[in-house]
PDB file of N, CA, C and O in Angstrom, chain B, residues numbered from 101:
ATOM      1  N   UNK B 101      -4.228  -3.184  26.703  1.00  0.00           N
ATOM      2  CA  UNK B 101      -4.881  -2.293  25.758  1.00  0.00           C
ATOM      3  C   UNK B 101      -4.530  -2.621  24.317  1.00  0.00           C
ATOM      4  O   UNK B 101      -5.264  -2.225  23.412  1.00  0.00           O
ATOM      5  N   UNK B 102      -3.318  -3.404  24.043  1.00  0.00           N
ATOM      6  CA  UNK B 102      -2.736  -3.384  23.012  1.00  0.00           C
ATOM      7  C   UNK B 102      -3.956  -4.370  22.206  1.00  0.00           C
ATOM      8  O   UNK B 102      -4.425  -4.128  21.094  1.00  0.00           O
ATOM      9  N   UNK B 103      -4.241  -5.293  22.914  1.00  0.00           N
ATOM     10  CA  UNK B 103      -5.056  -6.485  22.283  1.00  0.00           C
ATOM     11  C   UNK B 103      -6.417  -5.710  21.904  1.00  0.00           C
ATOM     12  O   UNK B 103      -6.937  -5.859  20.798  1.00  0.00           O
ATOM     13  N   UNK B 104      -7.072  -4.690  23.115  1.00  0.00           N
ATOM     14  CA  UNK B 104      -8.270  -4.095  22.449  1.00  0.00           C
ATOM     15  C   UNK B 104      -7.867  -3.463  20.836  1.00  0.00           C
ATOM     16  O   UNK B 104      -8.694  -3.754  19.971  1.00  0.00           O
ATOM     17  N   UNK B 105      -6.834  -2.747  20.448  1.00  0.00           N
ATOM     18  CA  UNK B 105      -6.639  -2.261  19.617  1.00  0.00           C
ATOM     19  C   UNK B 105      -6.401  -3.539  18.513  1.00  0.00           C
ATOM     20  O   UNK B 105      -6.571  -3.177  17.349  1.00  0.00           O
ATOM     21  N   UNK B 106      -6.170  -4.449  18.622  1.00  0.00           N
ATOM     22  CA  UNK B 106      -6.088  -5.295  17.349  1.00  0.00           C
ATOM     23  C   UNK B 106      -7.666  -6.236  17.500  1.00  0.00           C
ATOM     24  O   UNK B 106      -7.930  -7.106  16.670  1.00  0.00           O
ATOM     25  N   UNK B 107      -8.353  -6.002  18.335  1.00  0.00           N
ATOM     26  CA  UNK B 107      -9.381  -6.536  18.043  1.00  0.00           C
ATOM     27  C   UNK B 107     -10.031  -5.720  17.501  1.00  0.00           C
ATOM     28  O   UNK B 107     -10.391  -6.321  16.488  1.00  0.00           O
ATOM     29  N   UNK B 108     -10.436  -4.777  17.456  1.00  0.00           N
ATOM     30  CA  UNK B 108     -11.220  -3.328  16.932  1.00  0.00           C
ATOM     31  C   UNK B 108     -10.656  -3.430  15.375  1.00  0.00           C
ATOM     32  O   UNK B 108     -11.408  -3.451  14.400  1.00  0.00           O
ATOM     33  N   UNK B 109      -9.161  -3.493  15.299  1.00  0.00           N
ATOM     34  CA  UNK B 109      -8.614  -3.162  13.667  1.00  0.00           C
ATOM     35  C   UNK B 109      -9.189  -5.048  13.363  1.00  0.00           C
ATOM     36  O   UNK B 109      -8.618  -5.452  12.350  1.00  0.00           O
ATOM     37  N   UNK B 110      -9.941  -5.948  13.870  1.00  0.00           N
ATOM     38  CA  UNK B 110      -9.907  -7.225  13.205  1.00  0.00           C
ATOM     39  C   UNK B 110     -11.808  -7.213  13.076  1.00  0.00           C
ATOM     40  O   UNK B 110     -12.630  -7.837  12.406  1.00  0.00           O
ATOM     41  N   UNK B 111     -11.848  -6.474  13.796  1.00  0.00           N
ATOM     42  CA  UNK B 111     -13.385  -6.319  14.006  1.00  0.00           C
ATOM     43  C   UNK B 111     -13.771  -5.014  12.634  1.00  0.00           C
ATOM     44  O   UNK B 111     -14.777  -5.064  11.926  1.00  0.00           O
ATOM     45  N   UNK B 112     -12.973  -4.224  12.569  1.00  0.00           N
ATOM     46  CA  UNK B 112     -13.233  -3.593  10.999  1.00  0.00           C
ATOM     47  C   UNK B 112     -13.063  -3.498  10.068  1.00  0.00           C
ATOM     48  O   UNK B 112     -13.530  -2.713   9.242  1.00  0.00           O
ATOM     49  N   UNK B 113     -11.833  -4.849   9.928  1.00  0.00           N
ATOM     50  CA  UNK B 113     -11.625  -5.750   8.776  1.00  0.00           C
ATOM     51  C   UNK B 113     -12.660  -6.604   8.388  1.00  0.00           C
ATOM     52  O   UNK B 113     -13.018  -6.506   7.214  1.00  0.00           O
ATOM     53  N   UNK B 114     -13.307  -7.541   9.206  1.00  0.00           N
ATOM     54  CA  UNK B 114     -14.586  -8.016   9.007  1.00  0.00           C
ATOM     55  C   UNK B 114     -15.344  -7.494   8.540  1.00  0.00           C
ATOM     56  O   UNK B 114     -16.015  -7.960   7.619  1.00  0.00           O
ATOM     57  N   UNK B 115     -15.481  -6.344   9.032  1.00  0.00           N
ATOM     58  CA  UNK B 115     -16.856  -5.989   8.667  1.00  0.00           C
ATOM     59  C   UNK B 115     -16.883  -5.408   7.113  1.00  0.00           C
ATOM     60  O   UNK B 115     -17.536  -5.916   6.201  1.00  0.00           O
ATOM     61  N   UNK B 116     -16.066  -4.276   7.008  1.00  0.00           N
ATOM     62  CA  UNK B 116     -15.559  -4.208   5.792  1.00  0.00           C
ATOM     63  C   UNK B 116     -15.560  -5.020   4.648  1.00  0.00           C
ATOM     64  O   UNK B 116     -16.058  -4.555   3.623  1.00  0.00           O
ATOM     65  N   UNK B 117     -15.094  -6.141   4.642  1.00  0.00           N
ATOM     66  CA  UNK B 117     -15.195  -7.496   3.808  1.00  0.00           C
ATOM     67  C   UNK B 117     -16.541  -7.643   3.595  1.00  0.00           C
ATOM     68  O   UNK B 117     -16.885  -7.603   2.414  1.00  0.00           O
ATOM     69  N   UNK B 118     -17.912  -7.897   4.918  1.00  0.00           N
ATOM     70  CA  UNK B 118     -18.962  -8.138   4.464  1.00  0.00           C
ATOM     71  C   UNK B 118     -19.958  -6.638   3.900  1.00  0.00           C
ATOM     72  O   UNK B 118     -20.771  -6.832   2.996  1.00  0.00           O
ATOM     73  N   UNK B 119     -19.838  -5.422   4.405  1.00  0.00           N
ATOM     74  CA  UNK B 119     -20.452  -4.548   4.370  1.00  0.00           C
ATOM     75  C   UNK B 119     -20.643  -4.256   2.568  1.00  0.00           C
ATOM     76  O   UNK B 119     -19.932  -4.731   1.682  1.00  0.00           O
ATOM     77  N   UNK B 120     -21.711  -3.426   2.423  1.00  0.00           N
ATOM     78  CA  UNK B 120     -21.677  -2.824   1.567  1.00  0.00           C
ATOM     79  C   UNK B 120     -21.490  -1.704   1.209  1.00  0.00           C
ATOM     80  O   UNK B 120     -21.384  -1.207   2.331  1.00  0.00           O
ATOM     81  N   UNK B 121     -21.308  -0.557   0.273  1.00  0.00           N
ATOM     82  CA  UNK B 121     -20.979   0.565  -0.176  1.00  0.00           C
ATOM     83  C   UNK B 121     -21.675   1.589   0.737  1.00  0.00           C
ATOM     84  O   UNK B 121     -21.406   2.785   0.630  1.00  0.00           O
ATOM     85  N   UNK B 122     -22.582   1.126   1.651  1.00  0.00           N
ATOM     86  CA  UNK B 122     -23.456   2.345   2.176  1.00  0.00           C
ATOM     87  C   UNK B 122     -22.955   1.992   3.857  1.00  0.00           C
ATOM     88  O   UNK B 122     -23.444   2.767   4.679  1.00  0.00           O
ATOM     89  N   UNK B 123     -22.169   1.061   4.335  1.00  0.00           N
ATOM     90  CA  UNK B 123     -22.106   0.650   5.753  1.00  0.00           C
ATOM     91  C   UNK B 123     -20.818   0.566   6.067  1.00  0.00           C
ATOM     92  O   UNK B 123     -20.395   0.565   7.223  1.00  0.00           O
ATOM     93  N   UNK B 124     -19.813   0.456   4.576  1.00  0.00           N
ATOM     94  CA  UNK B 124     -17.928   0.411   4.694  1.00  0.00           C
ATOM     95  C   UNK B 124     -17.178   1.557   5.648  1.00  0.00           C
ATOM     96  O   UNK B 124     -17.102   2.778   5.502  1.00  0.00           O
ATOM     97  N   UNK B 125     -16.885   1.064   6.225  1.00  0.00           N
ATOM     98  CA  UNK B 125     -15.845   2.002   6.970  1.00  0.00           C
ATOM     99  C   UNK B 125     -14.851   2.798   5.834  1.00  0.00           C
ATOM    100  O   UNK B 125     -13.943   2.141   5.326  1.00  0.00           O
ATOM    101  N   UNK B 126     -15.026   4.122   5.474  1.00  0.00           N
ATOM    102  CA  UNK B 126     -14.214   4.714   4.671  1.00  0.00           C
ATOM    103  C   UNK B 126     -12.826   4.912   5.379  1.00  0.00           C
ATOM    104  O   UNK B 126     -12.683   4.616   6.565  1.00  0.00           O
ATOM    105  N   UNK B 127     -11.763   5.447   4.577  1.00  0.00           N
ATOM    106  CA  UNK B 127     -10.160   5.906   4.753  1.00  0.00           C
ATOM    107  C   UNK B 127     -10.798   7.135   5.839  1.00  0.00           C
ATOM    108  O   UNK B 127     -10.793   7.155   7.070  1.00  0.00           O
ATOM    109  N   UNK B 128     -11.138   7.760   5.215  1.00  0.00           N
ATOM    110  CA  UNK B 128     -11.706   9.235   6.216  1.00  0.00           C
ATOM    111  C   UNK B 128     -12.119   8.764   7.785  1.00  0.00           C
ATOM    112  O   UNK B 128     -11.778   9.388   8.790  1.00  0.00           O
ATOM    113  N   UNK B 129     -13.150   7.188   7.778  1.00  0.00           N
ATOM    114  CA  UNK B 129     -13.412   7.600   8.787  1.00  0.00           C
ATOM    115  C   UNK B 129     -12.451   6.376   9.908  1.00  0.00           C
ATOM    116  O   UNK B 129     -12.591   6.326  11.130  1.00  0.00           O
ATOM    117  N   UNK B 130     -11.602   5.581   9.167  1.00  0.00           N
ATOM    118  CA  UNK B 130     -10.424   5.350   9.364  1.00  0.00           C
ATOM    119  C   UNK B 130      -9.518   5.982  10.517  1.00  0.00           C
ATOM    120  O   UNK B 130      -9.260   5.782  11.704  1.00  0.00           O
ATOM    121  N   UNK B 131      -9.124   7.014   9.305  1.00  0.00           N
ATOM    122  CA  UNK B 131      -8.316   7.894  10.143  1.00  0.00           C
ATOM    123  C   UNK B 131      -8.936   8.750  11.352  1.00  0.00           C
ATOM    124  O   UNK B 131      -8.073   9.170  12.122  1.00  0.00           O
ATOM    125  N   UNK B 132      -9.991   9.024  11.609  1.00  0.00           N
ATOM    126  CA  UNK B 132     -10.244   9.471  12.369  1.00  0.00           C
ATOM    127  C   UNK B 132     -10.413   8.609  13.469  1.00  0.00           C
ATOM    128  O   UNK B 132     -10.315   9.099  14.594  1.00  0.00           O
ATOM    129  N   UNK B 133     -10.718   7.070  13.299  1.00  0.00           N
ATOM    130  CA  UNK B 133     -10.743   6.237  14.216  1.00  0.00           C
ATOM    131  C   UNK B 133      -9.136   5.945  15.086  1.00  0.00           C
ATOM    132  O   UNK B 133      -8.925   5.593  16.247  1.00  0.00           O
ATOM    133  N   UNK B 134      -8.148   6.279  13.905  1.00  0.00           N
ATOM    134  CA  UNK B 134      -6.544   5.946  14.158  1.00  0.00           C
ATOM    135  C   UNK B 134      -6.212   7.273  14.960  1.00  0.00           C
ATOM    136  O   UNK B 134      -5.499   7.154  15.957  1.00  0.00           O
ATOM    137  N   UNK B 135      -6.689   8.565  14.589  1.00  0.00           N
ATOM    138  CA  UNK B 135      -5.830   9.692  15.268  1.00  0.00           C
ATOM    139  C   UNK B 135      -6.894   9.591  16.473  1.00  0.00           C
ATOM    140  O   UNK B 135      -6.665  10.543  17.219  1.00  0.00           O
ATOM    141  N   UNK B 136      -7.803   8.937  16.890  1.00  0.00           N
ATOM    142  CA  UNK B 136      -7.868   8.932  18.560  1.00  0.00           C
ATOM    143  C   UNK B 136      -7.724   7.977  19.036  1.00  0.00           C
ATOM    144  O   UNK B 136      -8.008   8.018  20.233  1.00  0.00           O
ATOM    145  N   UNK B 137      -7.383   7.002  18.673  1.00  0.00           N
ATOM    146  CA  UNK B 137      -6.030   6.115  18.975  1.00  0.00           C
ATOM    147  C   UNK B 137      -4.855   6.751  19.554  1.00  0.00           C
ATOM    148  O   UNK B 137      -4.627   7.015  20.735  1.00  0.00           O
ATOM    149  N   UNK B 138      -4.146   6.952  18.508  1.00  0.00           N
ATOM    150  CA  UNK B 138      -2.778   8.020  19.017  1.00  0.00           C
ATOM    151  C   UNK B 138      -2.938   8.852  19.843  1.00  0.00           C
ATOM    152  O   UNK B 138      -2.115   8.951  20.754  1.00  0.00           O
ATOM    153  N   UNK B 139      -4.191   9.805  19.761  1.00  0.00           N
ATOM    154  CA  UNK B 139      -4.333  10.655  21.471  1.00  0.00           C
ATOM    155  C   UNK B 139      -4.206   9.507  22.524  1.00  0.00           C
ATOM    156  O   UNK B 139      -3.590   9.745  23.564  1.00  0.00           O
ATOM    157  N   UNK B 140      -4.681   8.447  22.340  1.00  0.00           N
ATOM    158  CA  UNK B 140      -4.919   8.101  23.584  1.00  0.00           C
ATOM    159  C   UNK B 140      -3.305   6.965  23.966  1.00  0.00           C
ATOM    160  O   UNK B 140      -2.775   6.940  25.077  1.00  0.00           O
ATOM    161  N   UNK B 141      -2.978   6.421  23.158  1.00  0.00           N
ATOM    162  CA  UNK B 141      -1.502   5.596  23.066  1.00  0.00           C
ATOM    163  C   UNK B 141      -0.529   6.325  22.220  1.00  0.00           C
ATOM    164  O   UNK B 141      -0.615   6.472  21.001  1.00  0.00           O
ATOM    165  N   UNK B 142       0.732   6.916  23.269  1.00  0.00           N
ATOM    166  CA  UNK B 142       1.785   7.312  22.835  1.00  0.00           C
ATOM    167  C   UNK B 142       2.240   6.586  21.597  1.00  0.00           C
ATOM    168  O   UNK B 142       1.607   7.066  20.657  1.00  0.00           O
ATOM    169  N   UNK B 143       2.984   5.727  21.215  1.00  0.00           N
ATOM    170  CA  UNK B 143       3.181   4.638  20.494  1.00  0.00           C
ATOM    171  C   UNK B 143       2.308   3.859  19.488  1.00  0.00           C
ATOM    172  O   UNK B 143       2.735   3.152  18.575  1.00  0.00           O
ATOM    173  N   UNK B 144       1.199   4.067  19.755  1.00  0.00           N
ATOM    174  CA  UNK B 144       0.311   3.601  18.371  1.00  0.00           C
ATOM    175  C   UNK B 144       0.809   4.272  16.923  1.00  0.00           C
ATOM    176  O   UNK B 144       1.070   5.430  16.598  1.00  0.00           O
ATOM    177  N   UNK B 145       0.820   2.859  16.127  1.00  0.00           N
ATOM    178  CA  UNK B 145       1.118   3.413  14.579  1.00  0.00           C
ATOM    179  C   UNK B 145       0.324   3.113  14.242  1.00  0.00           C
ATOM    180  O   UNK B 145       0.165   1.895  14.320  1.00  0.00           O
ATOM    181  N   UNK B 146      -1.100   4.151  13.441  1.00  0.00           N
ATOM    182  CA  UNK B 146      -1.669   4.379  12.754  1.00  0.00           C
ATOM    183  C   UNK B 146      -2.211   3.869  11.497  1.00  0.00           C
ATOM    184  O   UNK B 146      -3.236   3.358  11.044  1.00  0.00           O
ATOM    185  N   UNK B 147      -0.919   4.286  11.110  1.00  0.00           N
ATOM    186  CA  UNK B 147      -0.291   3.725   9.352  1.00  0.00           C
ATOM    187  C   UNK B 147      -0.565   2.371   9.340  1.00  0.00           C
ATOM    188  O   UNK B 147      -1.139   1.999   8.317  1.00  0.00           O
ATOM    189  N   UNK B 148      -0.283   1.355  10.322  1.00  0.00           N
ATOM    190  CA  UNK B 148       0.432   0.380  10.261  1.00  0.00           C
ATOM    191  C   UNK B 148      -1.350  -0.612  10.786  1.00  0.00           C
ATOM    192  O   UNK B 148      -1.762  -1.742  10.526  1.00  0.00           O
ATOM    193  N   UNK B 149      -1.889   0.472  11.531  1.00  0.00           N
ATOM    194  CA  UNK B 149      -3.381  -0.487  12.217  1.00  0.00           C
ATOM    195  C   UNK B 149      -4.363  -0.407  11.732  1.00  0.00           C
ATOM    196  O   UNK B 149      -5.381  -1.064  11.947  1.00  0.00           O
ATOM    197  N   UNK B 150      -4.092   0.796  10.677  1.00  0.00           N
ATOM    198  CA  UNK B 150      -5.236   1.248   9.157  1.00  0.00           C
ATOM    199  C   UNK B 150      -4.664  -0.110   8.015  1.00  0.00           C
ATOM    200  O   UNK B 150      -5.470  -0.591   7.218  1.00  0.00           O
ATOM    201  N   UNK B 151      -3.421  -0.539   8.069  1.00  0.00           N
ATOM    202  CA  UNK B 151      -2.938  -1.670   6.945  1.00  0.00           C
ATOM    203  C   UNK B 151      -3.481  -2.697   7.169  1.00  0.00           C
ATOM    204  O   UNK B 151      -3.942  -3.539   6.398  1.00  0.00           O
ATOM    205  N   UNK B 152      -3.425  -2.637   8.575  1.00  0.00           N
ATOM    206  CA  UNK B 152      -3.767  -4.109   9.075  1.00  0.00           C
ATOM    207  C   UNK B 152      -5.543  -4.710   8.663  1.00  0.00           C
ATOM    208  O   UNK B 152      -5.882  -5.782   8.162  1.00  0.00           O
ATOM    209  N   UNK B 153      -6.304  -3.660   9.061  1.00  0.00           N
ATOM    210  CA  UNK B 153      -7.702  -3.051   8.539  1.00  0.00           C
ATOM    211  C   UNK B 153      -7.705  -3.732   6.974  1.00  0.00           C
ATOM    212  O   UNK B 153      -8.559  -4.615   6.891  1.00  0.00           O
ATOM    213  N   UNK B 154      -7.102  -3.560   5.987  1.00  0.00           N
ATOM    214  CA  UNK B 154      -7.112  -3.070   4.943  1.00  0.00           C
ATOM    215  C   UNK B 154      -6.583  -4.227   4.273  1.00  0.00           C
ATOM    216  O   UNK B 154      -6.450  -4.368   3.057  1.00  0.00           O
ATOM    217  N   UNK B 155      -6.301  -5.024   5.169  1.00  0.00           N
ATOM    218  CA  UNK B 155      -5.045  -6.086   4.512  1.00  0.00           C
ATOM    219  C   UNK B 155      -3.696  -6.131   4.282  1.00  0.00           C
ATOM    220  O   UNK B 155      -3.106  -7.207   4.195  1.00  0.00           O
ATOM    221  N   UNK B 156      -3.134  -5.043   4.173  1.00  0.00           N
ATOM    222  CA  UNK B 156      -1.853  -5.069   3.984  1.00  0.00           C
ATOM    223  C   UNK B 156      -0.717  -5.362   4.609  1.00  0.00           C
ATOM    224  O   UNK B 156       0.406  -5.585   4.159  1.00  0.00           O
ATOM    225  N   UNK B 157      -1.243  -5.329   5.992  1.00  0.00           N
ATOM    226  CA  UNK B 157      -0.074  -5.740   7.189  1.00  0.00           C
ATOM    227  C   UNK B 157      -0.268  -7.339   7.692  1.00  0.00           C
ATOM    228  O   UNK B 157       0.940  -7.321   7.456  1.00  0.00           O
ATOM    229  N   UNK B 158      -0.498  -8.326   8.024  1.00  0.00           N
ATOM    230  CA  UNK B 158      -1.111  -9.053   8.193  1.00  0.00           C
ATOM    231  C   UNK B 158      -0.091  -9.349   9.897  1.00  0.00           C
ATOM    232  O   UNK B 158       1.136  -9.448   9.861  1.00  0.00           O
ATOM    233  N   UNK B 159      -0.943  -9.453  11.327  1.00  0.00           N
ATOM    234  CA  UNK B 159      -0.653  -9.128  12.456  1.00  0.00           C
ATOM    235  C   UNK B 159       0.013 -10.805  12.792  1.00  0.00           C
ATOM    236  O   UNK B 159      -0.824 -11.689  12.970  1.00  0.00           O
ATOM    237  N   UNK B 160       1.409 -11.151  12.860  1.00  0.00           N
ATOM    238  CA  UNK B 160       1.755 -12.426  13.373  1.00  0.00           C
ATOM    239  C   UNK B 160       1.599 -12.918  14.916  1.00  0.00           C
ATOM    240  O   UNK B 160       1.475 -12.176  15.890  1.00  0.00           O
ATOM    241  N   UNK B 161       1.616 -13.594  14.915  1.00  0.00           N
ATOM    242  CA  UNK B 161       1.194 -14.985  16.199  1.00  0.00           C
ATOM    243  C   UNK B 161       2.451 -14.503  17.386  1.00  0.00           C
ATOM    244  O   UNK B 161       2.408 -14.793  18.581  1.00  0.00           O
ATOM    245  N   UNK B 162       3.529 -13.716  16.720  1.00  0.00           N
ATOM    246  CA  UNK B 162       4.710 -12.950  17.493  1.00  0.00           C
ATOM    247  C   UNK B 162       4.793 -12.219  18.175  1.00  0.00           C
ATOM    248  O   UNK B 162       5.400 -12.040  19.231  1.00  0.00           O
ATOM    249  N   UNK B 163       3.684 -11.350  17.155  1.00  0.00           N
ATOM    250  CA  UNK B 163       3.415  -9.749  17.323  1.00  0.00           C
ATOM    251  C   UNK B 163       3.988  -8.780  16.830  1.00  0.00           C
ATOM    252  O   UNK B 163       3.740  -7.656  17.267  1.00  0.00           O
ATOM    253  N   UNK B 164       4.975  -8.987  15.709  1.00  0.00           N
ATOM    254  CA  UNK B 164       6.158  -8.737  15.313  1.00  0.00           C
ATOM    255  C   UNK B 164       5.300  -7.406  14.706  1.00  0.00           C
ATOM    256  O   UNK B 164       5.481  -6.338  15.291  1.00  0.00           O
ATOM    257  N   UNK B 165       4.395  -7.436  13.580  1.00  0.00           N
ATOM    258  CA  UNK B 165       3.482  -6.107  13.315  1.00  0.00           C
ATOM    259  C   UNK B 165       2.229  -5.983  13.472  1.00  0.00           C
ATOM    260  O   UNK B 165       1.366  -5.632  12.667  1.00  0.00           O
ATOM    261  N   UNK B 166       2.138  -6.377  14.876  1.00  0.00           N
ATOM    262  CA  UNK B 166       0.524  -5.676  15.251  1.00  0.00           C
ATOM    263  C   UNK B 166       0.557  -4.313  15.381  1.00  0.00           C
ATOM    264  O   UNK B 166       1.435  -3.453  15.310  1.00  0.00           O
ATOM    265  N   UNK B 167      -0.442  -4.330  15.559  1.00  0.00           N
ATOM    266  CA  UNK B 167      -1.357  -2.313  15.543  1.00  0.00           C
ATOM    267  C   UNK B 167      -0.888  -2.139  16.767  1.00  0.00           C
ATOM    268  O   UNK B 167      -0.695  -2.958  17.666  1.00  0.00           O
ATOM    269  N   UNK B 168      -0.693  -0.787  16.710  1.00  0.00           N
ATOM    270  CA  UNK B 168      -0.017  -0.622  17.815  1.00  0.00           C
ATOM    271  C   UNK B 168       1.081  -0.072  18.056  1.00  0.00           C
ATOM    272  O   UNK B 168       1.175   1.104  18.406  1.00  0.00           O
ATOM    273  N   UNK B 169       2.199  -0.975  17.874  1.00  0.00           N
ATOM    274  CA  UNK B 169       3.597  -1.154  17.980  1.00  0.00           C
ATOM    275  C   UNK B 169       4.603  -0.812  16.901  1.00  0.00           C
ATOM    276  O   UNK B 169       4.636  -1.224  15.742  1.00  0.00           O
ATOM    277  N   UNK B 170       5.494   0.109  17.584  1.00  0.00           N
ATOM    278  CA  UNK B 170       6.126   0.889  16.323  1.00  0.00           C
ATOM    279  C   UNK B 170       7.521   0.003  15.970  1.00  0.00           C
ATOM    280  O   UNK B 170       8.288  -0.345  16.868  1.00  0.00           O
ATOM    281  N   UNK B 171       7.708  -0.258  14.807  1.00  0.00           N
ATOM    282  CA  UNK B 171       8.686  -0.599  14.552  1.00  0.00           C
ATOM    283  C   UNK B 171      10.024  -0.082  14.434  1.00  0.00           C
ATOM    284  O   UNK B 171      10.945  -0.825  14.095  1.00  0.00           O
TER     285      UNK B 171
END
């Protein structure tokens, strides 16, 4: 399951990048994508699979901070 969840946060990074102002995945609807996440995976960090989304986390070849996985 872990991998569906970083394909979904790589699949709305993409899109994001190409979309425009009327098709962007907002923070709002973000989070709402992340808190049913967390209903559904004890252990999902949020914070961390919205960064990843967003750019800020960038997910290593390790796994060290993929979505998902709490540090």
């Amino acid at each position: 399951m872990k991998e569906d969840l970083v394909a979904l946060a790589d699949a709305l990074r993409i899109h994001n990048r190409t979309a425009d102002g009327r098709t962007e995945f907002t923070p709002d609807h973000l989070r709402v994508l992340a808190d049913f996440c967390a209903s559904q995976f004890p252990n999902f960090n949020w914070e961390r699979w919205i960064d990843h989304i967003v750019g800020v986390n960038k997910c290593s070849a390790e796994g060290a901070d993929t979505p998902g996985q709490q540090a």
